[in-house]
C-alpha positions as CSV (number, residue, x, y, z in Angstrom):
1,X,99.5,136.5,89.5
2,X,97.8,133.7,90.9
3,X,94.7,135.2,89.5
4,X,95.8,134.8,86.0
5,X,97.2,131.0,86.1
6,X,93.2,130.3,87.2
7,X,92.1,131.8,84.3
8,X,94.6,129.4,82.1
9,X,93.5,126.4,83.7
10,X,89.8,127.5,83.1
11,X,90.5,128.6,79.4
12,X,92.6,124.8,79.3
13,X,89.5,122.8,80.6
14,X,87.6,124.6,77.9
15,X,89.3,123.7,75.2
16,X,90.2,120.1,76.3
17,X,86.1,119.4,76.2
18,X,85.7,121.4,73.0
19,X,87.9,118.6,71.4
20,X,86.0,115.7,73.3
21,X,85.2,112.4,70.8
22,X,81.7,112.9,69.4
23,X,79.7,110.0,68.9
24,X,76.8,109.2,66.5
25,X,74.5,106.2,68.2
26,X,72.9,104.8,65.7
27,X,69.9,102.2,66.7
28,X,67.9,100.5,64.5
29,X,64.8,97.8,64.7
30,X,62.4,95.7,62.7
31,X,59.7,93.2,62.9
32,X,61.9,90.8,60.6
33,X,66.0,89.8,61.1
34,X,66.8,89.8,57.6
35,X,65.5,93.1,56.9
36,X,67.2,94.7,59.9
37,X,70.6,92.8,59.0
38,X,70.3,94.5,55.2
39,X,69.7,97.8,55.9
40,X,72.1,97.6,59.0
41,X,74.7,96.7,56.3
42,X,74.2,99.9,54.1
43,X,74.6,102.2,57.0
44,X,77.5,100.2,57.9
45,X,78.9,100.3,53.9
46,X,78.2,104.0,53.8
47,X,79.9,105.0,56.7
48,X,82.7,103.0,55.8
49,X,83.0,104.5,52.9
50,X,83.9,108.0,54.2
51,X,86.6,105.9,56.4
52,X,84.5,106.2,59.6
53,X,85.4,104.4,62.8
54,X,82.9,101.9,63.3
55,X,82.1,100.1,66.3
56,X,78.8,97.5,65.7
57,X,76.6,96.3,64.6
58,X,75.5,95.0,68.0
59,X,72.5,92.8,68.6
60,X,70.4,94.3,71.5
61,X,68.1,91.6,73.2
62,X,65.0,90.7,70.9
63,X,62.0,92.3,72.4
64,X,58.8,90.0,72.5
65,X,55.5,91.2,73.2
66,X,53.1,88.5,74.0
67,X,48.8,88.9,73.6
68,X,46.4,85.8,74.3
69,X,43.1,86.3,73.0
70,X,39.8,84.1,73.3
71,X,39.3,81.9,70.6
72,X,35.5,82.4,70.8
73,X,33.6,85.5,72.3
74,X,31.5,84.1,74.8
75,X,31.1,80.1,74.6
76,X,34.4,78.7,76.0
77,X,36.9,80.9,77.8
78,X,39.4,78.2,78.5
79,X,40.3,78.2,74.7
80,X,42.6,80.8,74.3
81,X,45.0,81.8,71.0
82,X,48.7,83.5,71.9
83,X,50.4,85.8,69.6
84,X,53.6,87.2,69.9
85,X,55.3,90.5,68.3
86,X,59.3,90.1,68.0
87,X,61.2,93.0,67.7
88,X,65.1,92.8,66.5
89,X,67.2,95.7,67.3
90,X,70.8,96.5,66.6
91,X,73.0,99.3,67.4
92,X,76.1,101.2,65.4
93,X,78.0,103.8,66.8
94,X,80.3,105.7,64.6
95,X,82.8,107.9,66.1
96,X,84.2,111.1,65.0
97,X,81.7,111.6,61.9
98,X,82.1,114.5,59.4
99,X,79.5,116.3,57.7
100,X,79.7,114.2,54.8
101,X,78.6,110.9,56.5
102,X,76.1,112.7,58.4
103,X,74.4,113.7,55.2
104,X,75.0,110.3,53.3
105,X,73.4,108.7,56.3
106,X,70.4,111.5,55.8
107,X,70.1,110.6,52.3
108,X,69.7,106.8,52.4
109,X,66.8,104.7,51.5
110,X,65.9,102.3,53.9
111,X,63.1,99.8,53.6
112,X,59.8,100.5,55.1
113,X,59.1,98.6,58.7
114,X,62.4,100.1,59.9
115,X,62.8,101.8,62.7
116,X,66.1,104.3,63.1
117,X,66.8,106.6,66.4
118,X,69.7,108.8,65.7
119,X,71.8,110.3,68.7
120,X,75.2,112.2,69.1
121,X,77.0,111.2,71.8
């Protein structure tokens, strides 16, 4: 007997992480704001279309990448130029999506310069 009420807790534990939440991390980054705040806001109409749950958008910390360069080649080196790259990012996380956001989301034209990484949770 006690063999079998192991075998129920096992089959139990199974099932409970079967039915976990599933998650769909959705992070997305541009050169420009307003582009990234657009095309942030059709995801975030799409999904809500279907009645998603949506948790976002959430600004991530802007990344800046800075490069000084010489202003001439070899005449003065103490005049330099600096140049910086900024790159906005935001994340969405949608919980519990169906099939049908999944492939709306698939099917959506986003502006070029727009970087999306797609992970389920």
């Amino acid at each position: 007997m006690p063999t079998t009420t192991k075998k129920t807790k096992k089959a139990s534990a199974s099932k409970v992480s079967s039915t976990d939440i599933s998650k769909l991390r959705i992070r997305v980054s541009a050169y420009e704001n307003k582009v990234l705040d657009a095309s942030v806001k059709q995801i975030v109409d799409t999904a809500a279309r279907y009645d998603a749950t949506i948790h976002g958008p959430i600004p991530l910390p802007t990344e800046i990448k800075k490069y000084t360069v010489n202003r001439s080649s070899f005449i003065d080196k103490n005049s330099r130029e600096q140049f910086e790259m900024r790159v906005h990012k935001r994340l969405v996380d949608i919980l519990n999506p169906s099939p049908k956001i999944i492939e709306s989301l698939t099917n959506l034209n986003l502006p070029s310069g727009v970087n999306i990484d797609v992970k389920m949770v």
